[in-house]
Every structure is written in C-alpha cells, then in structure tokens.
C-alpha positions as a Python dict, from the first residue, in 0.01 Angstrom:
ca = {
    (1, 'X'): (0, 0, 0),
    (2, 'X'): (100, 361, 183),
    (3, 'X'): (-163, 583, 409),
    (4, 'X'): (-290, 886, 303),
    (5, 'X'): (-81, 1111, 208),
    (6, 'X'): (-58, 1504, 183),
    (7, 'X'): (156, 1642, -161),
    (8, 'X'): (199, 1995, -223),
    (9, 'X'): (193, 2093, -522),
    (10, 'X'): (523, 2268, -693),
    (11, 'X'): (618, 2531, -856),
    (12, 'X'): (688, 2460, -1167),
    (13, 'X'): (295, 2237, -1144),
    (14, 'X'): (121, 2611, -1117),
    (15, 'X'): (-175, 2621, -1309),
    (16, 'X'): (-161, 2288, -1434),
    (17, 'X'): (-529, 2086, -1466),
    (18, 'X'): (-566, 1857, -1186),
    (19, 'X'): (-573, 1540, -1403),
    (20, 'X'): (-286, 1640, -1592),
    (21, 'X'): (-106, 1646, -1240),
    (22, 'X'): (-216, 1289, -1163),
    (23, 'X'): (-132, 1194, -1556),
    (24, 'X'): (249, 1335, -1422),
    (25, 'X'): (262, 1145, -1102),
    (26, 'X'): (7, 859, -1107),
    (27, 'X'): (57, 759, -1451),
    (28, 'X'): (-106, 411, -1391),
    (29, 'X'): (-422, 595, -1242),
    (30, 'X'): (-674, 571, -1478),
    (31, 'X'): (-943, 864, -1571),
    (32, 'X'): (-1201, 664, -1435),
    (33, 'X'): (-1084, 565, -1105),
    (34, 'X'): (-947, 947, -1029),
    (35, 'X'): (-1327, 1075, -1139),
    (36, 'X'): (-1448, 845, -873),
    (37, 'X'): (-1209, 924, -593),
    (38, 'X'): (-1297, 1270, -660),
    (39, 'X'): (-1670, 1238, -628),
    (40, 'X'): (-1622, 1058, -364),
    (41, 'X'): (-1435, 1324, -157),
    (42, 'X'): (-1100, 1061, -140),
    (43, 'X'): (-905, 1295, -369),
    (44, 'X'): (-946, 1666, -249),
    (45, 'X'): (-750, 1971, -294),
    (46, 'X'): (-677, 2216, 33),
    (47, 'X'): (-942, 1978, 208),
    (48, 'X'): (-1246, 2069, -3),
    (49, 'X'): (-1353, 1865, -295),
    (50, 'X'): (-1218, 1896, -664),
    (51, 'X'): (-1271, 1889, -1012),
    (52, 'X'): (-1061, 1693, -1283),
    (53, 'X'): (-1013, 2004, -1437),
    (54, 'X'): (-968, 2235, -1117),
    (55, 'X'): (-607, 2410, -1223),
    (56, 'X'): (-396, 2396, -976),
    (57, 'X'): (-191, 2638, -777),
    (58, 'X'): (168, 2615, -600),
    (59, 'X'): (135, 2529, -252),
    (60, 'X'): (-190, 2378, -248),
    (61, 'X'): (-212, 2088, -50),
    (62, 'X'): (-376, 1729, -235),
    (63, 'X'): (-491, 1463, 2),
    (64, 'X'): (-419, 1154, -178),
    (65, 'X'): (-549, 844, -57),
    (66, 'X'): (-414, 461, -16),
    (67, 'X'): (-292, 398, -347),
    (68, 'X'): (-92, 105, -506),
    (69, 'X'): (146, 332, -718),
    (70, 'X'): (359, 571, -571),
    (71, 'X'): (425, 898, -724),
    (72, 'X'): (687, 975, -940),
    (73, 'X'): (909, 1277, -986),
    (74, 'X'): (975, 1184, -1396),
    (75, 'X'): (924, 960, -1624),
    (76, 'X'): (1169, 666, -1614),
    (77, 'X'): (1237, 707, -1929),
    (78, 'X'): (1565, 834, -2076),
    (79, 'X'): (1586, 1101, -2323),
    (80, 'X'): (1667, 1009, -2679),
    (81, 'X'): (1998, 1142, -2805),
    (82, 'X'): (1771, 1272, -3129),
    (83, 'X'): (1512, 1449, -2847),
    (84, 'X'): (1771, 1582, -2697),
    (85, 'X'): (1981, 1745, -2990),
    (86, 'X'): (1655, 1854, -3070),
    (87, 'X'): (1528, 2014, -2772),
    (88, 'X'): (1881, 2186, -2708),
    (89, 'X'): (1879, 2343, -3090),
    (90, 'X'): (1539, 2524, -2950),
    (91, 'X'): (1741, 2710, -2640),
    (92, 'X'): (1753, 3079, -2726),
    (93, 'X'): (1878, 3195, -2410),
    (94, 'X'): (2045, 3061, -2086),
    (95, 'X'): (2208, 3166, -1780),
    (96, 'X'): (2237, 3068, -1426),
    (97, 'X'): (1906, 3099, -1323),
    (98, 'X'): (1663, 3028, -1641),
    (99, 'X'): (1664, 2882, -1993),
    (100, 'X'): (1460, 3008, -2262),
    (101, 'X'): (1340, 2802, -2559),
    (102, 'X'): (1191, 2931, -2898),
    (103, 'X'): (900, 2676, -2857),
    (104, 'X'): (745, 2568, -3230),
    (105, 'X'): (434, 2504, -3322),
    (106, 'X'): (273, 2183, -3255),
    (107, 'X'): (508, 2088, -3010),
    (108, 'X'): (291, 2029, -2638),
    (109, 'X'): (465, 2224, -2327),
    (110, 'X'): (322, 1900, -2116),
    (111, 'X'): (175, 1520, -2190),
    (112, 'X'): (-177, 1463, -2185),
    (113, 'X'): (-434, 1200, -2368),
    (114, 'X'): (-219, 1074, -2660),
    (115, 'X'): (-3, 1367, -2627),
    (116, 'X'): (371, 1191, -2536),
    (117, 'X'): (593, 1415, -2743),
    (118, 'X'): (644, 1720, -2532),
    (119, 'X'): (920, 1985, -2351),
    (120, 'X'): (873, 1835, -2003),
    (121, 'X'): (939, 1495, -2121),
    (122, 'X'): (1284, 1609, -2267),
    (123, 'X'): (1397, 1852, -1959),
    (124, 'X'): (1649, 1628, -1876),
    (125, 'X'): (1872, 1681, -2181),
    (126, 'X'): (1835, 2078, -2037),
    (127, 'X'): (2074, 2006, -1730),
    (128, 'X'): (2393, 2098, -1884),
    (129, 'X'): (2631, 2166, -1586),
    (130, 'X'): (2370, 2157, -1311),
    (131, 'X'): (2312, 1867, -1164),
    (132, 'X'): (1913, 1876, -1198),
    (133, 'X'): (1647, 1957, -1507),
    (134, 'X'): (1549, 2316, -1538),
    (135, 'X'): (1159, 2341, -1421),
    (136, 'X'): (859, 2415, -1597),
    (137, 'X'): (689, 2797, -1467),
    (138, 'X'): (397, 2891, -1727),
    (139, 'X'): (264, 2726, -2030),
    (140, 'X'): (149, 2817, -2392),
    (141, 'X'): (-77, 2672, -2621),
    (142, 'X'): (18, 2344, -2816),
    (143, 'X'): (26, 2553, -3166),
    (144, 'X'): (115, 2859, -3076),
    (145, 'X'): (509, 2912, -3074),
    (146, 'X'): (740, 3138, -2915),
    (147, 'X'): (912, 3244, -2564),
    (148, 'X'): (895, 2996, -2308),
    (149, 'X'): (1092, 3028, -1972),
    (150, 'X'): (1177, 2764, -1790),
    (151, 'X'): (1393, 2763, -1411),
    (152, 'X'): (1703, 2637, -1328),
    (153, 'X'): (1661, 2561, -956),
    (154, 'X'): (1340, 2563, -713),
    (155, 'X'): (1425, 2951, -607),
    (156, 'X'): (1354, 3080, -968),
    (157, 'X'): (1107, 2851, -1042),
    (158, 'X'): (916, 3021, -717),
    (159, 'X'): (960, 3378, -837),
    (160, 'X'): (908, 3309, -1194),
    (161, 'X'): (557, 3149, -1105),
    (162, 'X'): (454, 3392, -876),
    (163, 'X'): (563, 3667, -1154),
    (164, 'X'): (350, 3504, -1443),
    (165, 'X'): (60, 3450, -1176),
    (166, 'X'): (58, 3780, -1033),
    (167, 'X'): (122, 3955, -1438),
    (168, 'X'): (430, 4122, -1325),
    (169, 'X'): (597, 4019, -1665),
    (170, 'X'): (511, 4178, -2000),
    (171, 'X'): (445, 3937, -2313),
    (172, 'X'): (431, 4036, -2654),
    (173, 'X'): (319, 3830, -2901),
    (174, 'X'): (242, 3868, -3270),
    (175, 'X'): (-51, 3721, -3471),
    (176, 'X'): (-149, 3759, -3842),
    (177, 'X'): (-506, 3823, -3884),
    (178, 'X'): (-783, 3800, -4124),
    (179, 'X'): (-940, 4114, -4177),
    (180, 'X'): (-810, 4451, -4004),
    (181, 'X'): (-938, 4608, -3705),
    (182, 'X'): (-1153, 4954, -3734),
    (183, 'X'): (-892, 5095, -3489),
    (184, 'X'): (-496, 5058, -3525),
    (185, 'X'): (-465, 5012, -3166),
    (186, 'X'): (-674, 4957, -2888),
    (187, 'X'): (-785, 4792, -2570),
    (188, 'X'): (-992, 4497, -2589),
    (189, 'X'): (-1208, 4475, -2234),
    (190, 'X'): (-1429, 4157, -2256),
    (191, 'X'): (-1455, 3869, -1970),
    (192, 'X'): (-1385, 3515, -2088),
    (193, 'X'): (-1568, 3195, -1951),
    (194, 'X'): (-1492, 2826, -2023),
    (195, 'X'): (-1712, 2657, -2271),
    (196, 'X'): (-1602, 2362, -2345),
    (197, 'X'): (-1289, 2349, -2490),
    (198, 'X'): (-1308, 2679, -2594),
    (199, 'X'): (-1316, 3044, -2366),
    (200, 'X'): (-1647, 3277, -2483),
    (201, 'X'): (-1717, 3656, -2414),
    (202, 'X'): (-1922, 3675, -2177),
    (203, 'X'): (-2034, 3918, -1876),
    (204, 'X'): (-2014, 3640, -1620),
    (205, 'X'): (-1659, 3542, -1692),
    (206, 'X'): (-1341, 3631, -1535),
    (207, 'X'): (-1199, 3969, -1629),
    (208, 'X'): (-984, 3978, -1908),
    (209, 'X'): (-783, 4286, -2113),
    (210, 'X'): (-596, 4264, -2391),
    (211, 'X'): (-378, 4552, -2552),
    (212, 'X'): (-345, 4539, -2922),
    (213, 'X'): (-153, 4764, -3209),
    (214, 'X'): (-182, 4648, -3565),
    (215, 'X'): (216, 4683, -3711),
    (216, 'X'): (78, 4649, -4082),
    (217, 'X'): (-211, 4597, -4309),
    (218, 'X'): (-296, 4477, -4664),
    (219, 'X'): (-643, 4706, -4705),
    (220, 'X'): (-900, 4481, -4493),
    (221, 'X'): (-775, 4110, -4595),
    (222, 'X'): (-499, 4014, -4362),
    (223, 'X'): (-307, 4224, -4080),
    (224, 'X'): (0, 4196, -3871),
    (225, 'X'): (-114, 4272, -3453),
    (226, 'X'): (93, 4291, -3224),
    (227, 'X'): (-88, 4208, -2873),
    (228, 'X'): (-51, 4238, -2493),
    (229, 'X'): (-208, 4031, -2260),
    (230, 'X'): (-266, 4236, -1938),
    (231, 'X'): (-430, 3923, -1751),
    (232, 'X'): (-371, 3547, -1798),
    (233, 'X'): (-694, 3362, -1910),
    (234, 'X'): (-663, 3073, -2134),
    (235, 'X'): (-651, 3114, -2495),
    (236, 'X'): (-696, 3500, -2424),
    (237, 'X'): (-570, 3649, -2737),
    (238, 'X'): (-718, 3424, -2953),
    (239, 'X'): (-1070, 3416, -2809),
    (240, 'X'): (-993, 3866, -2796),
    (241, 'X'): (-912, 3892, -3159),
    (242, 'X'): (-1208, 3674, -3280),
    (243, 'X'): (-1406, 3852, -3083),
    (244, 'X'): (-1242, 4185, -3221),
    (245, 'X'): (-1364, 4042, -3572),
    (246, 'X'): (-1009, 3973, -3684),
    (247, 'X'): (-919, 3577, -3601),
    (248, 'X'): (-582, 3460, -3624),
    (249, 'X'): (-479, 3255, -3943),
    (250, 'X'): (-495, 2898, -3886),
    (251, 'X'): (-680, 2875, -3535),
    (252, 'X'): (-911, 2587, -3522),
    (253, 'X'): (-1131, 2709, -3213),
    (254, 'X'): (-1122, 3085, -3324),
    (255, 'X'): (-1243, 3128, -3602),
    (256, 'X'): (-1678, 3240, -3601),
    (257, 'X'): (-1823, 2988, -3810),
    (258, 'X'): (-1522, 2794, -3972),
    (259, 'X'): (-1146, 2829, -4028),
    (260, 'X'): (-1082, 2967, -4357),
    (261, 'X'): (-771, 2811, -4514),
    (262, 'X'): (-533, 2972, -4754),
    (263, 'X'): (-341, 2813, -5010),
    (264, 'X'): (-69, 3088, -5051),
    (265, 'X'): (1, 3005, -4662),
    (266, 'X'): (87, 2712, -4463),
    (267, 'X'): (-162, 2594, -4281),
    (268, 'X'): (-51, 2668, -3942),
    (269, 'X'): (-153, 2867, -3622),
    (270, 'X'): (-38, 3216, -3664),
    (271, 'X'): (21, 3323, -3301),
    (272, 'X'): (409, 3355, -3168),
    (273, 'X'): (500, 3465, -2856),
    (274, 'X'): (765, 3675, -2929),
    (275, 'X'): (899, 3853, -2671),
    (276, 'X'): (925, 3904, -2280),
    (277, 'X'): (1054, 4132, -2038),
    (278, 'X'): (1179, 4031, -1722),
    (279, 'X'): (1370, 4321, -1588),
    (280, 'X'): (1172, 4321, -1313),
    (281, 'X'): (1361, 4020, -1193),
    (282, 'X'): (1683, 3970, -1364),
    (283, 'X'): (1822, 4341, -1399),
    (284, 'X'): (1782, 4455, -1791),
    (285, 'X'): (1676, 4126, -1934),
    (286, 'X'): (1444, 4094, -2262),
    (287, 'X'): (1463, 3796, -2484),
    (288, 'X'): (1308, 3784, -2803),
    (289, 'X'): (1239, 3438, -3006),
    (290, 'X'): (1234, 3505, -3414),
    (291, 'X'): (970, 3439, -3577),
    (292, 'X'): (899, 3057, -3820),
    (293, 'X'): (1032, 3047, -4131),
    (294, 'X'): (655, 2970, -4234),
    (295, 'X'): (562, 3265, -4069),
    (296, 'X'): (817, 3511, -4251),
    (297, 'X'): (713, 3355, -4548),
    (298, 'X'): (329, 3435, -4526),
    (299, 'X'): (403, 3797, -4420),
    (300, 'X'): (601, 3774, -4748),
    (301, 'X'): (379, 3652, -4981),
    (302, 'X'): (94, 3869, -4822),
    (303, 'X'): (305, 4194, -4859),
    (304, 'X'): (318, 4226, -4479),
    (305, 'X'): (600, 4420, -4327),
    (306, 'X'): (787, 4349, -4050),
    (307, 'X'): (1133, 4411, -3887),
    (308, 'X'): (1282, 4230, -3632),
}
C-alpha cells in the first residue's frame, strides 16, 4: 500500500466528471468507497473538497490517498482486430498532429456505468506510425454524431484543450427540428443550470449563447438548423432549441412533455456535429464529417434540402 499521492490531471482528462476519472484510473474503486473518501476530505481536488461530479480541469492537482490499487494509464486490455477495423473506418482526417473521427450515434466518447463500448477504449488501434495512442481533448454527447478531434502527442493535446476551453474554435452542427422557429436566424441568450440529468433555462445558471440559422423548412412541421455554440455548457444546443420551441428529432431529455416519434424516420437523435474550424491553430484547416445515411434519408423523405 503507497502514501498519498498528488496526480495532475491531463490534458486530454479536461472536463471530464470526477468519478469518471477514478472509473479510468481506479477501476476497482467502487462508487461507494470514492463517495466516502470524498466526504471525508481524503479525496480532494486543488486541496479543497470535491464532488463526484465536480468536472475536472487540466492541471488540477487530486490528492489521492493510501490506496491498494495503483492507477492505471489504460485498460489492459487489447483492442479487438473487429474494434479496431472499426474504429479506423470512422477516421475522416489525420495528420501529424491530430486525427479526426466522424463519431456515430450511440457510440460513448468515454466508459462509464455499463457503458464499455467506447472511442477511448479503442485509441490504441489509432497509433498508426507513432509510437503512442492519439489523446482524447473535448467530448460530445453519446447520441449525437459528428466531428471529434483527438491529439497525437501531449503538445496538441495541450493547445487543443485549452482552444475548446477557452471557445477559440468554431463548431457547426446541424439538427432537424420539430416545428420552425418564428425567426430564420437568431441568437438564443438563455443561462443553463444542471438539473439532474438534464441542463434548464434559468437566470441563475451559467451564461450560455447559441447562434442559430434555419437552412430549410417544410411550413411549421419539421426544419433543418444549423447552430453555433458560442460557449460550452453541456447539452447546450439541445436544451437552446427546446427552449426555442423547436426540439431536435429523437432527443430523449429535450423534448417539453414527451418525445414524439415518427414512423417515416428512424428513431434516432438528430444532432451532428458537422463541422470545425481550426485555422486558428493549424494554418487553413476545416474538416467537415457527412452527415448518417439515416439522417440524409429523413431530410429526404421530409422534403428537406440540403447540400453538402
């Protein structure tokens, strides 16, 4: 059994929950036993005491106590040859210093309760002639699929999260609505504060602004937005475009009262992150990830246009 002992926390960790860190490292800890070394001030975060769901920031310091399990840097185990043909057919972009995958829906970014399908358990089959696994920088919803960067080496993976943290990238993402807003474009201004699982509008929340444009629309039944986040707060759009009036297709939180479900369409979240700009670090560089085949075919069948 070790001494205390002080971790930072990486880059490519940024904004993860604290007990999805411990889930990473201490996989043997259970929920219980971190709950009550928190409360009782043995688990802390830059010396003050912590929440299981504090999210965590690069550099922070954890003081973890005398444990039995030492941490580990990955999962032991190896990388199936079907996971990894898999997880290289989703690579949409790659250079020296980043890979980008065209994430799909349904597939997690990172593990969590009976959640062991997901990217960072299949980074290894990302190496290709480096001699380490690219690194995870930013995250995006479970169902929601599109652009997702990841680093090739610690250097990028410390500008890239300082660049998502500090919204010096632009995101575009597209999401097919029910209903239309009153306005083709806009500005949605409303603060968002945890509730649960969920993020709700409200004046005590953190600030949060959201540009949107709506690309097409079949009278008031469905539209096509296309929307900006200008700050980072979890589930932002969707939580935005419910409040807006106009949910997004298929979203299970979002939705007032209860998700509607279509027939015509398959029953799927219809939020893609579908492009990003990072010419402010890597000189004239935009990647765009196409769009499902599920959702081409809704915009079909609803008479949607869209060209990309």
């Amino acid at each position: 059994m070790a001494g205390v002992t002080i971790l930072k926390v990486k880059a490519e960790d940024d904004g993860i929950r604290l007990n999805r860190w411990f889930l990473k490292y201490y996989p043997g800890l259970p929920l219980a036993r971190l709950q009550k070394l928190l409360r009782t001030k043995q688990i802390k975060v830059d010396g003050k005491r912590a929440e299981v769901s504090l999210k965590l920031l690069a550099g922070q310091e954890i003081r973890i106590p005398p444990m039995e399990d030492r941490p580990i840097e990955k999962s032991a185990a190896k990388v199936s040859d079907k996971d990894a043909e898999f997880v290289r057919s989703l690579v949409i972009y790659k250079d020296d210093n980043i890979i980008v995958l065209n994430k799909p829906s349904g597939l997690a970014v990172q593990g969590g309760t009976n959640t062991l399908h997901h990217v960072d358990g299949m980074l290894d089959a990302l190496k290709f002639e480096k001699e380490d696994a690219p690194k995870l920088v930013h995250r995006i919803d479970k169902e929601t699929s599109g652009v997702l960067v990841l680093a090739r080496d610690r250097k990028n993976a410390e500008i890239l999260t300082k660049a998502f943290r500090e919204r010096d990238l632009n995101k575009t993402y597209l999401a097919l609505v029910r209903g239309s807003p009153k306005k083709t474009q806009g500005e949605i201004k409303a603060n968002l504060l945890k509730a649960g699982e969920k993020m709700k509008v409200d004046a005590d929340g953190k600030k949060a602004i959201t540009e949107y444009k709506v690309l097409d629309a079949t009278g008031n039944k469905f539209a096509l937005i296309e929307a900006k986040p200008m700050t980072g707060r979890t589930h932002q759009i969707r939580a935005h475009l419910e409040y807006l009036g106009v949910p997004i297709v298929g979203d299970d939180k979002y939705f007032g009262k209860g998700r509607e479900k279509f027939a015509m369409l398959k029953d799927k979240l219809y939020l893609h992150a579908y492009k990003i700009d990072l010419s402010g670090i890597y000189r004239n560089l935009q990647i765009t990830a196409k769009l499902p085949d599920y959702f081409i075919e809704a915009l079909t069948t609803l008479g949607l246009n869209f060209k990309e």
